[in-house]
Residue, then its C-alpha position, 0 to 999 in steps of 0.5 A: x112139153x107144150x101147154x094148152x093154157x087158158x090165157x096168154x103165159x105173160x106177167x100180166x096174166x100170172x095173178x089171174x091164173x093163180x086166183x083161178x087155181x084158188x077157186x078150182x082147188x076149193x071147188x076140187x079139193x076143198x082146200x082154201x088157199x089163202x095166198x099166205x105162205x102157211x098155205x103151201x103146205x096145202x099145195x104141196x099135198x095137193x101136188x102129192x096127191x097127183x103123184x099118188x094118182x099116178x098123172x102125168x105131166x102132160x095130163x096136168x101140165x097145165x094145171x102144174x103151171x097155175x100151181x106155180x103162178x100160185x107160188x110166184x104170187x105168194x113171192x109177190x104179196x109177201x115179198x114184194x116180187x114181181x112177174x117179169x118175161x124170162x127173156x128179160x131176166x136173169x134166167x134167160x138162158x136157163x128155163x123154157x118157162x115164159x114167166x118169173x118173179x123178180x125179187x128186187x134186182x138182184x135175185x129172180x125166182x122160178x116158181x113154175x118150174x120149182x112146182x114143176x119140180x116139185x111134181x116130177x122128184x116128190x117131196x125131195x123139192x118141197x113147195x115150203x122149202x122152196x120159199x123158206x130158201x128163196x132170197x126176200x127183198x129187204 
């Protein structure tokens, strides 16, 4: 699957596609997301609601990766993760995406792929499950 995205899929650019989910969300869906892991109960309705739509994953593969930036976000605000290249990680030969979140040195989270997950197997991969499951930085 290829991505038409609307700025490079590097660490530097993951908040910006995130904070512009926030905007869309609440201008599309009217949902207010905060960021807090609360608000992934939201995503994960929203996500649903495409399932329920009948979308694919080429109509809104794009949108699915912003989701997930979303998600990589909550990690780096709540637990001190932080965006690095997937070809410098631990996930370098298991993933197509470009980006992941570190959690400290010795776990690295797939937040793009977990929504993109989440999208295509329903709520057998919950968004909420998802973080309550991922190791934290202590």
């Amino acid at each position: 699957m290829e991505l038409t995205l609307r700025f490079p899929a590097k660490p530097e650019f993951a908040r910006r596609f995130a904070e512009e989910l926030v905007v869309t969300a609440l201008e599309v869906s009217k949902v207010m997301l905060d960021f807090s892991p609360a608000s992934l109960e939201d995503v994960d309705r929203i996500i649903q609601g495409f399932v329920d739509e009948g979308l694919g994953v080429e109509e809104i593969g794009e949108t699915l990766f912003s989701f997930g930036c979303y998600l990589g976000e909550v990690f780096v605000r709540h637990h001190g993760g932080r965006w690095v290249k997937t070809k410098s990680s631990l996930l370098k030969d298991q993933t197509d995406f470009p980006i992941v979140v570190a959690i400290g040195n010795a776990h690295v989270l797939n937040p793009i792929a977990a929504v993109f997950q989440r999208f295509q197997t329903g709520a057998l991969r919950s968004l909420p499950g998802f973080y309550t499951q991922a190791p934290k930085n202590e």
